[in-house]
KESETI-445625 format. One line per field, with one value per residue (C-alpha): z, y, x; residue number from 1; residue in one letter. Coordinates in Angstrom, 2 decimals. Example, Ala and Ser with C-alpha at 12.3 -4.5 7.8 and 13.67 -1.06 7.14 Angstrom:
<nodes>
z: c(7.80, 7.14)
y: c(-4.50, -1.06)
x: c(12.30, 13.67)
resi: c(1, 2)
resn: c(A, S)
</nodes>
This chain:
<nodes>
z: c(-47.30, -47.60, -47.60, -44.44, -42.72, -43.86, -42.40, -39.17, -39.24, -39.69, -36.70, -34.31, -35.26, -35.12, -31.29, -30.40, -31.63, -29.58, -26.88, -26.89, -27.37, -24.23, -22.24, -23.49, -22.41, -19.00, -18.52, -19.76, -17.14, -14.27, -15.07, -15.57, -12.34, -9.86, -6.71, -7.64, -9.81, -9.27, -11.81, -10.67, -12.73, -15.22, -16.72, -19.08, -17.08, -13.98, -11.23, -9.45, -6.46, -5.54, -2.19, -3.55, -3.34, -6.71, -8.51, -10.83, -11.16, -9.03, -5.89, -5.90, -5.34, -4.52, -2.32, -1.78, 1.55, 2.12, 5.55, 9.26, 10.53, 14.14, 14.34, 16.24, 19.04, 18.23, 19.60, 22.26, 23.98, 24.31, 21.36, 21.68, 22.66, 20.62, 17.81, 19.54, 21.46, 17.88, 16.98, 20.47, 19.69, 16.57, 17.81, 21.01, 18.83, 16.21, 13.61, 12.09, 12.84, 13.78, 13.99, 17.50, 15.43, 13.80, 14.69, 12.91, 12.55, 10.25, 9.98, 8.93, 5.84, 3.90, 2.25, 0.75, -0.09, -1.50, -1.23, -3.83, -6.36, -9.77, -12.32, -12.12, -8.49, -7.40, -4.24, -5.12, -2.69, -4.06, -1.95, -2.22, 0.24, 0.12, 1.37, 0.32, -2.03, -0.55, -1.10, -1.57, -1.65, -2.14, 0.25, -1.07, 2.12, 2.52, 6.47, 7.42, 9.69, 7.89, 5.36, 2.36, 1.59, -0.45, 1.31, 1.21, 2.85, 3.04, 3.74, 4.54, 7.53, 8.77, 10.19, 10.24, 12.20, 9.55, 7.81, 7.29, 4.49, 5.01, 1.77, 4.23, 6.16, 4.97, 3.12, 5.26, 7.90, 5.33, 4.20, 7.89, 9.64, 6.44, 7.45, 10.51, 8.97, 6.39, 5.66, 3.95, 2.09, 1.05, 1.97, 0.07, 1.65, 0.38, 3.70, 2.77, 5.44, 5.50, 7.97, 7.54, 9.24, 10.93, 12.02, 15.85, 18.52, 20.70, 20.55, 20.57, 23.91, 25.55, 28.56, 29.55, 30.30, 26.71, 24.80, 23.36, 19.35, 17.04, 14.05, 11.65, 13.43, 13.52, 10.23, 9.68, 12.17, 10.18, 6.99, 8.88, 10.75, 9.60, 6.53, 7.07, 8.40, 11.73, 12.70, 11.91, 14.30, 16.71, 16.98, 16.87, 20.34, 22.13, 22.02, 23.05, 20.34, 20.97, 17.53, 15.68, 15.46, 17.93, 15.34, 15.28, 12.87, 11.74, 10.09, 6.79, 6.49, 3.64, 3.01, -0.38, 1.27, 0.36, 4.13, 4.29, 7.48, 9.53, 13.15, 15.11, 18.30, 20.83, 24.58, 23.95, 23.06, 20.03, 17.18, 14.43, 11.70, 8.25, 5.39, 1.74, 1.92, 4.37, 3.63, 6.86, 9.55, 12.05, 10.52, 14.24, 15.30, 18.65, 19.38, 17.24, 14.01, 11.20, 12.41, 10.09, 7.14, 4.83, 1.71, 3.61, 3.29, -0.26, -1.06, 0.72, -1.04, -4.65, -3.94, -2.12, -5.10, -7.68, -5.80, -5.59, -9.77, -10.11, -7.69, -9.14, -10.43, -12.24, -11.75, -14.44, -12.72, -9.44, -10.80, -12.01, -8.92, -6.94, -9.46, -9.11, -5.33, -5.93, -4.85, -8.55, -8.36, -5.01, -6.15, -3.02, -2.08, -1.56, -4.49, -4.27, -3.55, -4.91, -5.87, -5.76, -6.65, -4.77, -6.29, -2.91, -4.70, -7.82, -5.45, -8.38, -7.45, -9.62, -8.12, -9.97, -9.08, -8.47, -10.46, -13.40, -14.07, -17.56, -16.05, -13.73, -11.96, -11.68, -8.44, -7.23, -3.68, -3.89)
y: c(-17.48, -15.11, -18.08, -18.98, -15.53, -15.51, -18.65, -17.37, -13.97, -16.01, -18.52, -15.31, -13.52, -17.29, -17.51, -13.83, -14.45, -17.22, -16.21, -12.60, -14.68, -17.51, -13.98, -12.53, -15.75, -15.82, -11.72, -12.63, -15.25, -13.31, -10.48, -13.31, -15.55, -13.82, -12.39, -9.95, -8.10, -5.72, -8.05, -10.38, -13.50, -13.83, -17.23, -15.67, -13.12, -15.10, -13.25, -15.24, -13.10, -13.44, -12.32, -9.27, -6.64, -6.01, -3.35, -3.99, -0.62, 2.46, 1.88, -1.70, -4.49, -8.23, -10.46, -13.66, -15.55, -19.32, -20.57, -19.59, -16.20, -16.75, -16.62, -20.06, -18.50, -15.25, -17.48, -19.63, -16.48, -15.51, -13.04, -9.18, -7.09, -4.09, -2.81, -1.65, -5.11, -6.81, -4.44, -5.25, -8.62, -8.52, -6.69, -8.80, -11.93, -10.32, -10.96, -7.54, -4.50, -1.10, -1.60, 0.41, 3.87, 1.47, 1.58, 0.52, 3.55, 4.69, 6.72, 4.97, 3.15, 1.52, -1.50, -4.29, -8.04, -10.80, -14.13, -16.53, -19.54, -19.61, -21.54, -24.41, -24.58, -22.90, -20.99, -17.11, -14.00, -10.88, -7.79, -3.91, -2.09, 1.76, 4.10, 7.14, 6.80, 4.08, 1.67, -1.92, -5.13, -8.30, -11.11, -14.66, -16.45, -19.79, -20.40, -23.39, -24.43, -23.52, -22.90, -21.05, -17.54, -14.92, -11.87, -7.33, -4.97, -1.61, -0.54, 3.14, 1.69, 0.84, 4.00, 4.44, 7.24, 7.82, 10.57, 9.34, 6.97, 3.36, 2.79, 3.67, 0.79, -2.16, -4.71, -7.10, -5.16, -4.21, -7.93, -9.08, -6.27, -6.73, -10.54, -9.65, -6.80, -8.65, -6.93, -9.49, -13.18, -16.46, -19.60, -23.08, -24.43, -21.95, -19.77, -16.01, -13.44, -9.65, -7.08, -4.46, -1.20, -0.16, 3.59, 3.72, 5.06, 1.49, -0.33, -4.02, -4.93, -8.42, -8.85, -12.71, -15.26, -15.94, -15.59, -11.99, -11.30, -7.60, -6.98, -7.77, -10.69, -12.65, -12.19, -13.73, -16.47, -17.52, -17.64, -19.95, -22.27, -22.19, -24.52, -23.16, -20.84, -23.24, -23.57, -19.62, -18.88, -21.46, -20.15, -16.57, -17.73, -18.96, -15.44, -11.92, -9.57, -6.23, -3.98, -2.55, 1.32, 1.87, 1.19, -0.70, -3.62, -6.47, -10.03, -11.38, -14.93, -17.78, -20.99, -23.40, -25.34, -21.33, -20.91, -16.93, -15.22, -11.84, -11.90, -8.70, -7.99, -5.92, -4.80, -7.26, -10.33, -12.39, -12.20, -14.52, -13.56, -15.43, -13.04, -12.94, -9.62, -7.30, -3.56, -0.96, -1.08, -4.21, -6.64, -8.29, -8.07, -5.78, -2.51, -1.99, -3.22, -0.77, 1.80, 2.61, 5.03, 5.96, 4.42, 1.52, 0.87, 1.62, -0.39, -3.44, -3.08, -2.67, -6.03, -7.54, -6.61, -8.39, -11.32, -11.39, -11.71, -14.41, -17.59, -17.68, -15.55, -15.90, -14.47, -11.62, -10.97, -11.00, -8.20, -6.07, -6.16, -5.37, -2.29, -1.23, -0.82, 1.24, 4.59, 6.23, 5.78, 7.64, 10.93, 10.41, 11.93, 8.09, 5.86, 2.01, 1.24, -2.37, -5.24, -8.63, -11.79, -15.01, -17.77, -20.16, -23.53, -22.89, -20.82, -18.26, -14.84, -11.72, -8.03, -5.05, -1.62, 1.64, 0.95, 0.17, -3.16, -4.21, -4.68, -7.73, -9.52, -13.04, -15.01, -18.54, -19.76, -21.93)
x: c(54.06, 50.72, 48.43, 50.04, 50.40, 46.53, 45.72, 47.36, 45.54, 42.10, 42.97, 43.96, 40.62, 38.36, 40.32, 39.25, 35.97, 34.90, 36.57, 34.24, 31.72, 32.22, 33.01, 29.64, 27.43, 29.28, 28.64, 25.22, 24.71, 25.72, 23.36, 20.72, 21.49, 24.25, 23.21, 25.71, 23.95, 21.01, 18.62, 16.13, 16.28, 12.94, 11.36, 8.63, 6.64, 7.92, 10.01, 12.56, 14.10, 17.71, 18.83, 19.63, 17.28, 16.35, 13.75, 10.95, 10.35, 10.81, 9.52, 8.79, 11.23, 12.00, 14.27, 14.72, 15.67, 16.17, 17.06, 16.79, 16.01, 15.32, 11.49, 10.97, 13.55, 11.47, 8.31, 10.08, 11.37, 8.07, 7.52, 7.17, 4.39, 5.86, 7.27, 10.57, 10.46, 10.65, 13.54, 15.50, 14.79, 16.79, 19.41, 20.15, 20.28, 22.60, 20.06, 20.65, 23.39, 23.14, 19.72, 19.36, 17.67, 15.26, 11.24, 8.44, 5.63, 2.98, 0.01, -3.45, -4.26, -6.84, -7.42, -9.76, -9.74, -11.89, -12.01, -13.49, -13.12, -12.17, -14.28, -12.19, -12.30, -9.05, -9.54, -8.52, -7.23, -7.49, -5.79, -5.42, -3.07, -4.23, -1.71, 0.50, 3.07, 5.45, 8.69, 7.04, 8.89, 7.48, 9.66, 9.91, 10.95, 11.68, 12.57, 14.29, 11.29, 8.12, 6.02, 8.07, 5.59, 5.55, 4.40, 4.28, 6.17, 5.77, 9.41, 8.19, 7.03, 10.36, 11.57, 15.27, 17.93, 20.32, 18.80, 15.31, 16.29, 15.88, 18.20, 21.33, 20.30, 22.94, 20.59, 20.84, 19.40, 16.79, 15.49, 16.04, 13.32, 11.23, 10.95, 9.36, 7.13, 4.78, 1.29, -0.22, 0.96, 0.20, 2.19, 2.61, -0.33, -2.36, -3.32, -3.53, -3.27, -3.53, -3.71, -6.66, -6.80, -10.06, -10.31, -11.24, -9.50, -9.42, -6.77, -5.54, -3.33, -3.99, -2.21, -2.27, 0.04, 0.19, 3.24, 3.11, 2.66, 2.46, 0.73, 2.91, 4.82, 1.37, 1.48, 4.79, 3.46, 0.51, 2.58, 5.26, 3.22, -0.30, -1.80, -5.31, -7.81, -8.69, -4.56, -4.23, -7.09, -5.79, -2.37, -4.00, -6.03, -2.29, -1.02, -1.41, -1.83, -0.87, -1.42, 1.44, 1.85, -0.99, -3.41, -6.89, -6.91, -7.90, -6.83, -8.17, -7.82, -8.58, -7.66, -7.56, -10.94, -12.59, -12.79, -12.90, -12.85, -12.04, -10.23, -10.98, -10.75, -13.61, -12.53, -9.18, -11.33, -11.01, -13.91, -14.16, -16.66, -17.20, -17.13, -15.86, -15.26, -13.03, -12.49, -12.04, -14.62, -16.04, -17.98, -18.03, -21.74, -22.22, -21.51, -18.43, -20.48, -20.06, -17.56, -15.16, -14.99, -18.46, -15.78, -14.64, -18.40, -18.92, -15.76, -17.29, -21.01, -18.93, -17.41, -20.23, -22.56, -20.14, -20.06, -23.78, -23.95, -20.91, -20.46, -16.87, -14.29, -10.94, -7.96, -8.32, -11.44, -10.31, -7.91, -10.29, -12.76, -9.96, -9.28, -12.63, -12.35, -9.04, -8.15, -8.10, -12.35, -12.43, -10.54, -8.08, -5.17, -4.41, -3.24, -3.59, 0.33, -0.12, -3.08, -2.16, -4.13, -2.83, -3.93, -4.13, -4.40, -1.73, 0.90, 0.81, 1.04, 0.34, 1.14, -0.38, 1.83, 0.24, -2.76, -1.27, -3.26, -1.67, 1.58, 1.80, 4.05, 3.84, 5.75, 5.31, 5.44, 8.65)
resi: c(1, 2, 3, 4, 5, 6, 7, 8, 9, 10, 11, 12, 13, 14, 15, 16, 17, 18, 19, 20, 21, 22, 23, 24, 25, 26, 27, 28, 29, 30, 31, 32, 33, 34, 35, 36, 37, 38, 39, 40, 41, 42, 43, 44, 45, 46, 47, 48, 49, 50, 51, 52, 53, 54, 55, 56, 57, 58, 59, 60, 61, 62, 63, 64, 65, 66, 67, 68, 69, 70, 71, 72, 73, 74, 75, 76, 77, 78, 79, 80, 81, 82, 83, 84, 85, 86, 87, 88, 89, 90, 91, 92, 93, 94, 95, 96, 97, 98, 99, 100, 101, 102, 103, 104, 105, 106, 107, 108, 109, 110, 111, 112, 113, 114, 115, 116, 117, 118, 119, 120, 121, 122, 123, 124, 125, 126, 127, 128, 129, 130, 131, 132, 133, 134, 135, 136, 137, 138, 139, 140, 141, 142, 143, 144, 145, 146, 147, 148, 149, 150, 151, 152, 153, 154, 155, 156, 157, 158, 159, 160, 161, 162, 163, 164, 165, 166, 167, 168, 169, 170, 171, 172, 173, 174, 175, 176, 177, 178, 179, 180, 181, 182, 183, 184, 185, 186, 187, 188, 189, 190, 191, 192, 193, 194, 195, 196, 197, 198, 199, 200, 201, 202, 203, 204, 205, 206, 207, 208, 209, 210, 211, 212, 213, 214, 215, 216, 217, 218, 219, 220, 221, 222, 223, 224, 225, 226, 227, 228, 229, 230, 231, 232, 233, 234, 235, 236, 237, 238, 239, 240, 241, 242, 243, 244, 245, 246, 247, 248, 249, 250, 251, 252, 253, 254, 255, 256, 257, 258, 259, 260, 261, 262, 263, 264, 265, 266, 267, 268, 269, 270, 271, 272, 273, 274, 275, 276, 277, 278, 279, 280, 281, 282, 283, 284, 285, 286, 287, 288, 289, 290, 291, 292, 293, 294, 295, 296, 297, 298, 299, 300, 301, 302, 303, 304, 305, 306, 307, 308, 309, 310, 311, 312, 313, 314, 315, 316, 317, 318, 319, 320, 321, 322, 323, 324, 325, 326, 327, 328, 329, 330, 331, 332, 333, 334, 335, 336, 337, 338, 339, 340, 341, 342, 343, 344, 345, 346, 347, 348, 349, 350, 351, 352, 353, 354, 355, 356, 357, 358, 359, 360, 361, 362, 363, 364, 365, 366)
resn: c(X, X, X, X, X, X, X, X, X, X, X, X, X, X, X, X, X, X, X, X, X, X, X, X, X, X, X, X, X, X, X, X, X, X, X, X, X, X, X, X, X, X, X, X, X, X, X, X, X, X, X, X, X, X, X, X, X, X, X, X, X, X, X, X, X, X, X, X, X, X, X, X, X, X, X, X, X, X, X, X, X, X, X, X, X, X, X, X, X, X, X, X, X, X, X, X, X, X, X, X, X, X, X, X, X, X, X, X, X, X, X, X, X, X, X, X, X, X, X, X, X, X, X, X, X, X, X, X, X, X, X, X, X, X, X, X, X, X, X, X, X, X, X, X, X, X, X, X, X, X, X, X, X, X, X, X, X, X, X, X, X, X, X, X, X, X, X, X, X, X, X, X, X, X, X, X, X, X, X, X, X, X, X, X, X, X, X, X, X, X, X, X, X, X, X, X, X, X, X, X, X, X, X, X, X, X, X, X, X, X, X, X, X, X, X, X, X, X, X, X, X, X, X, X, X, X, X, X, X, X, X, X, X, X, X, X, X, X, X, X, X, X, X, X, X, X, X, X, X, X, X, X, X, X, X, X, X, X, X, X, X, X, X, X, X, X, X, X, X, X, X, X, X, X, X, X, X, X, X, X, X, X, X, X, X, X, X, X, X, X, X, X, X, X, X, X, X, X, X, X, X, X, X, X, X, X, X, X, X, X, X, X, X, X, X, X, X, X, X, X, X, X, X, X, X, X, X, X, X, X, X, X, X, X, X, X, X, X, X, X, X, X, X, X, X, X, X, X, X, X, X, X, X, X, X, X, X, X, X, X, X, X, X, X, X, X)
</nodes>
């Protein structure tokens, strides 16, 4: 009678066992994979976004989203030629709620990129967005009629009503107005785009019969629709660009082919220039040539100087020339907010947070 009642004792305690342990996997699962839970799924060093917004680390985040978020009837209705006409947009077309307090609005910021190949031919982006300290989110969009991206918000720029805090903002409404708010990106083709500030007190309003287009939404057009530096500047030409938050800018552009280039735009026309290297000021020859800040132009000769000693580059090096261009060598009140590398012919993409360049984080354009 013991052996049995022992027998039954060990049976009860095998059952409880495995069944802590099938409850353990699933819990372990969910954290891993479910959208439910604020944890972004990792393969190795790889981050794979869910469509929840999820934190790497204070201050910079991911999000995933597959399928159709109205930027082809964005387009067909003929764009917007402001920031509050993207909002409106949005909010007519019940793409996000109580959304009416929401604005897009900064003050200026600085920046640098690089194009150039690796030694085994791969065509490398390299990117540093220069700003105060800021909410970043990298967006890993996959639309249901274009080119899937990954691209960079800064979230700070997305001003919102309910007490100053976009994190009040449902989600939803977060990811949806980050969509349309990209400041730089690379698609699966390979075409990288950012958007460079230059400090002048013109501005950028065409006023055509062209369909109208911001700062940021060309940027979410050339990540959509473009698979190279000639179809970026093409689609570029059939709008009017109006600039975002009353700033000057300009576009950085490269392509897997190593095509590098720099859109700008003098008295409302369109200037292409070829250049490997964009920082802050006009590379466009004529009278704008040169204006900018005095570190703009010692950011461009640092880079410009390294590219003169190496033909090619890898992506660890790309990394560090973009570090040595960084705020933390300029003693400014600035900080570099985030470096990425985009590696245009691989899809791999490596972000670098605040500075901190032996912690990376590795996406893929999927």
């Amino acid at each position: 009678m013991k052996k049995k009642t022992g027998v039954l004792i060990l049976s009860v305690l095998l059952a409880i066992f495995l069944l802590a342990g099938f409850v353990g996997i699933r819990f372990m699962k969910n954290k891993e994979g479910s959208t439910m839970v604020n944890v972004p799924k990792y393969d190795g060093n790889v981050v794979k976004p869910t469509t929840q917004q999820t934190k790497l680390e204070d201050y910079f985040s991911a999000v995933r989203y597959e399928g159709n978020y109205g930027f082809d009837s964005f387009l067909k209705q003929g764009g917007a030629s402001s920031d509050t006409a993207v909002i409106k947009f949005l909010t007519q077309n019940n793409l996000v709620s109580r959304a009416d307090k929401l604005s897009l609005k900064t003050e200026g910021f600085g920046c640098s990129t690089l194009s150039v190949k690796s030694p085994k031919g791969d065509a490398l982006f390299g990117r540093n967005f220069d700003w105060q300290a800021c909410n970043a989110l990298v967006v890993s969009s996959k639309p249901s009629d274009g080119y899937a991206s990954v691209s960079t918000v800064n979230m700070d720029f997305i001003s919102a009503g309910y007490g100053g805090s976009i994190d009040k903002l449902p989600e939803k409404v977060r990811t949806m107005v980050a969509l349309y708010a990209p400041l730089d990106g690379m698609n699966e083709k390979g075409l990288s785009a950012a958007v460079l500030m230059i400090e002048d007190s013109d501005n950028i309003n065409q006023n055509t019969e062209k369909p109208d287009i911001t700062t940021t939404t060309a940027i979410r057009l050339l990540l959509d629709k473009a698979a190279n530096v000639d179809q970026a500047i093409n689609l570029l030409k059939q709008h009017d660009m109006h600039a975002s938050m009353g700033l000057m800018v300009h576009f950085a552009l490269a392509d897997t082919e190593g095509h590098s280039v720099v859109v700008e735009y003098v008295d409302n026309k369109m200037i292409v220039t070829k250049t490997p290297v964009i920082t802050n000021f006009y590379l466009a020859s004529g009278e704008k040539n040169g204006i900018g800040t005095a570190q703009s132009h010692s950011r461009y000769d640092i880079l410009m100087k390294q590219l003169s000693k190496t033909t090619t580059m890898s992506m660890e090096e790309v990394r560090d020339a973009m570090d040595s261009v960084s705020k933390h060598n300029f003693k400014d009140a600035e900080s570099t907010e985030w470096s990425v590398v985009y590696n245009q012919s691989s899809g791999e993409v490596r972000y670098y947070h605040r500075e901190n360049y032996k912690k990376v984080y590795t996406f893929h354009v999927e």
